[in-house]
Each structure stands twice: as C-alpha cells, then as structure tokens.
C-alpha positions in Angstrom: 129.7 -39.9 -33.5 126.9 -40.3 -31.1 125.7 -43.9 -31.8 130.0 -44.4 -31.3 130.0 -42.9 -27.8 126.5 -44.7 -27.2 127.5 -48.1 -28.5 131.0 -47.7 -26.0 129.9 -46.0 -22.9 126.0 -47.4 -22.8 125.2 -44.0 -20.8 123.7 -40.9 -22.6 126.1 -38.5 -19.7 129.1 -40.0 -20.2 128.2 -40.6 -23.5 127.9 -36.4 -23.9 130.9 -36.1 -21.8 133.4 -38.4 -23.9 131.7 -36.5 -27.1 132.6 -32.8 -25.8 136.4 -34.1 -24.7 136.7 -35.5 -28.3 135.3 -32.6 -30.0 137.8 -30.2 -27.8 140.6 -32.6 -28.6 139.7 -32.5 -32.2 139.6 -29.1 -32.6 142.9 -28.8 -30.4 144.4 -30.8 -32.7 143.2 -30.0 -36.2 146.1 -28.2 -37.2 148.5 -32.0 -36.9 145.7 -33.6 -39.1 147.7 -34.9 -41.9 144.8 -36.2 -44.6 146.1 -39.9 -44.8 142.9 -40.7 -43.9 139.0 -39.7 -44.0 138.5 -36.6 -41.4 135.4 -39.1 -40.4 138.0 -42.0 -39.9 140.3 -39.3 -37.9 137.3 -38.0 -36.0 136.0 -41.7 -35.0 139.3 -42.3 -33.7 139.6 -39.8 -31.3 136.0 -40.2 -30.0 136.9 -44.3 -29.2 140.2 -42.9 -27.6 137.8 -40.6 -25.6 135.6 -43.1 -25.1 138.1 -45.6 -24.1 139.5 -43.5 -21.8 136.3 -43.3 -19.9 136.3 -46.8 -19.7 139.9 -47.1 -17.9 138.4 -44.2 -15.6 135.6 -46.6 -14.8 137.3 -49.4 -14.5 139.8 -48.1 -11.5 136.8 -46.7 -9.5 134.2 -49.5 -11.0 130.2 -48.7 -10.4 127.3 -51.1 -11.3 124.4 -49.0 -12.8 120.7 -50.1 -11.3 118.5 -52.0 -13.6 116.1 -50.4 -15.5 112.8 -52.1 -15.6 109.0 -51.0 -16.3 106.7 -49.6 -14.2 104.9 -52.6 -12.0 108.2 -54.9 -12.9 109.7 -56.7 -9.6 113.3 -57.1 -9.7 114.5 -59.3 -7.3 117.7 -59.2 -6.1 119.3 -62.3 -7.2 118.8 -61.0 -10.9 120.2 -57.9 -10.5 123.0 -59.7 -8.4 123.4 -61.7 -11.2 123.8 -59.1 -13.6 126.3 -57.0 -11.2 127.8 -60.0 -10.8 128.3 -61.1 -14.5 129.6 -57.4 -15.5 132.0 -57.0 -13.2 133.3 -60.3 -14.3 133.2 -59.6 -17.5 134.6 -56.1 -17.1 137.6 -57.7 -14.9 138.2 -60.2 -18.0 138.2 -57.1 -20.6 140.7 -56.1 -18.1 143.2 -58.7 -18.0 143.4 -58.2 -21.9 146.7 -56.7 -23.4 145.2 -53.3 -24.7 146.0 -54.5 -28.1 143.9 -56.9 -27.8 141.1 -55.1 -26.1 140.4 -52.0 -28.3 140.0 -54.5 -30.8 137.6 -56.5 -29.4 135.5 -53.5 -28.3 135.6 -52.5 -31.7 134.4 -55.1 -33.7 132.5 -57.5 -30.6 130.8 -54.7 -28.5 130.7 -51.6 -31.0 129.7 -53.7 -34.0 132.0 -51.8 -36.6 133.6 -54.1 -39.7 137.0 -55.3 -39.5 138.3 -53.1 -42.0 136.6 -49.9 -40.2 138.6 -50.9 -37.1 141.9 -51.5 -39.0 141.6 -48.1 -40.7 140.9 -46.7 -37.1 143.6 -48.4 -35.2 146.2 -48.0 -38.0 146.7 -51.4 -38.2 146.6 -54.4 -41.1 143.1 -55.9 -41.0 145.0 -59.6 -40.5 145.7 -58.1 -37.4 142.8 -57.3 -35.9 141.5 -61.0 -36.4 144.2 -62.4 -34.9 144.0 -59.7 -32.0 140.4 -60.3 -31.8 140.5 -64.3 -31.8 143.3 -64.2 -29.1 142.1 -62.3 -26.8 138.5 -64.4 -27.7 140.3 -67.3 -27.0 141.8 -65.7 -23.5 138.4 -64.3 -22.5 136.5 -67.7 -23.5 139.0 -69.4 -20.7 138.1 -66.7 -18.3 134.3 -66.8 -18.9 133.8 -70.2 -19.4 131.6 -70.7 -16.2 128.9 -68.0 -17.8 128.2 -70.0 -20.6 124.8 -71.4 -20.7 124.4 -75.0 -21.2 120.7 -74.9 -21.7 122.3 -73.2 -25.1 125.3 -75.0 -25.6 123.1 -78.3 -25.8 121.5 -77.1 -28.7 124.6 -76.2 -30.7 125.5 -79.4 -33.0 128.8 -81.1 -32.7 130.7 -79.5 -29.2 127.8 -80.3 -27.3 126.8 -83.5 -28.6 130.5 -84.5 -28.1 130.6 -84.1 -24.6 127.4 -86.1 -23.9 128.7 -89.1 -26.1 132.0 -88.2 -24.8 133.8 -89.1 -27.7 135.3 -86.6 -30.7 132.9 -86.1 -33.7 135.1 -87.6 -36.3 134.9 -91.1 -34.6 130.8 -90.7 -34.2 130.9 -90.2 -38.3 133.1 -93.0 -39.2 130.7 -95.2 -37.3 
C-alpha cells in the first residue's frame, strides 16, 4: 500500500496522509465489502481513490516542490525553471483529461501496475483501459508535443528518418 501511495503522490507526507485516510475509509467501510474481489484488490482501490483525491487537492491550489540535489550540487535556475515549468505543463495536460481517461493512465503510465491489475481495480473490462489509456495518450501526445526531445526522436528509426527525407517510409522501401 505504501509503494501505491509513494508511486502516486511522490512525497513520503502526503504519502502517510492519503495512507491513514484510506485505512479510516477502509475500516469505515468494511462492513459494505461484498468479496467480489480480493480484500488486497478492495484495499488498493481505495488507497488510489485516496491518493487520487490528493491529487485533485493539489491540482486546485498547485505547488512545485524544490529540487533535491547533493551536497556541493549548483542548481541553476533555468533547470529548476525548467522542471517547474515542464510539471506544471504536464500536470495541466493530466488535467484536461476526462477522469476516465486519467485514472487510467496514472495507473498503468505513472504507477506501473499491469493492465489487468487496473481493470480489476477500476471495475472495468481490460479492452477498456487500452483504449482509455491510448486516447488520452494520444490527447496528451498533442498537448506535449513541444517537450519532446529531438536529440531522441532522431535516433528512433522510421518517424524521424521520415521527416528528414520528408517522404512516408513505405515510398523509401519501394525504392
């Protein structure tokens, strides 16, 4: 439940706090658990609704935590501009998301659990949470287009090599 609330919030304190409201709400609500599912499917449920609901907190009144960095480490502050910068775009992007589309996401992109583990925890068919989780890819890959580096993009074959020949792979081949 820990490495849940770690792997959502990415801050030990809020971390503890969404734990403690889930465990309250747990135990609150132990009596409606109905056993149509693992209690450790149940319980990982309601910490990512815990944890979620942090996250909407945060979102209204946004913050931009400080960077950590080792002693003797300079950080200027155009890279921790830029890393303000890029999370609060990002954030803003997660945003704009339907919350079906989302929770998701966050699921399987951020919190690294399997498709099937988030299907059992939302409720859903596992179909749909591809198809939730390649829309709202697709939406957030329009919205954060500018961030993506083309230092990196050169070096992946075929959509890069495309647009410096500036013609569609499949006539390359047949030449």
């Amino acid at each position: 439940m820990w490495a849940v609330a770690m792997r959502t919030l990415r801050d030990p304190e809020e971390a503890a706090d969404a734990l403690q409201e889930a465990f309250i709400s747990a135990f609150r609500s132990a009596g409606s658990f109905r056993a149509e599912s693992q209690v450790t499917t149940w319980l990982h449920r309601i910490v990512v609704n815990a944890c979620l609901d942090r996250v909407r907190r945060r979102q209204a009144r946004p913050t931009v935590p400080l960077p950590e960095t080792g002693p003797g480490e300079p950080v200027t502050p155009g890279d921790a501009m830029s890393d303000r910068e890029t999370s609060l775009v990002v954030k803003n992007a997660l945003a704009e998301l339907s919350e079906e589309q989302r929770v998701p996401i966050v699921l399987v992109d951020v919190e690294g659990y399997s498709v099937a583990e988030t299907a059992k925890m939302l409720g859903i068919a596992e179909g749909t949470v591809k198809s939730r989780c390649a829309r709202g890819r697709a939406k957030l890959a329009k919205v954060l287009g500018h961030l993506r580096n083309p230092i990196a993009d050169a070096n992946v074959p075929g959509e890069a090599s495309e647009k410096r020949e500036g013609r569609p792979r499949r006539q390359r081949e047949g030449t």
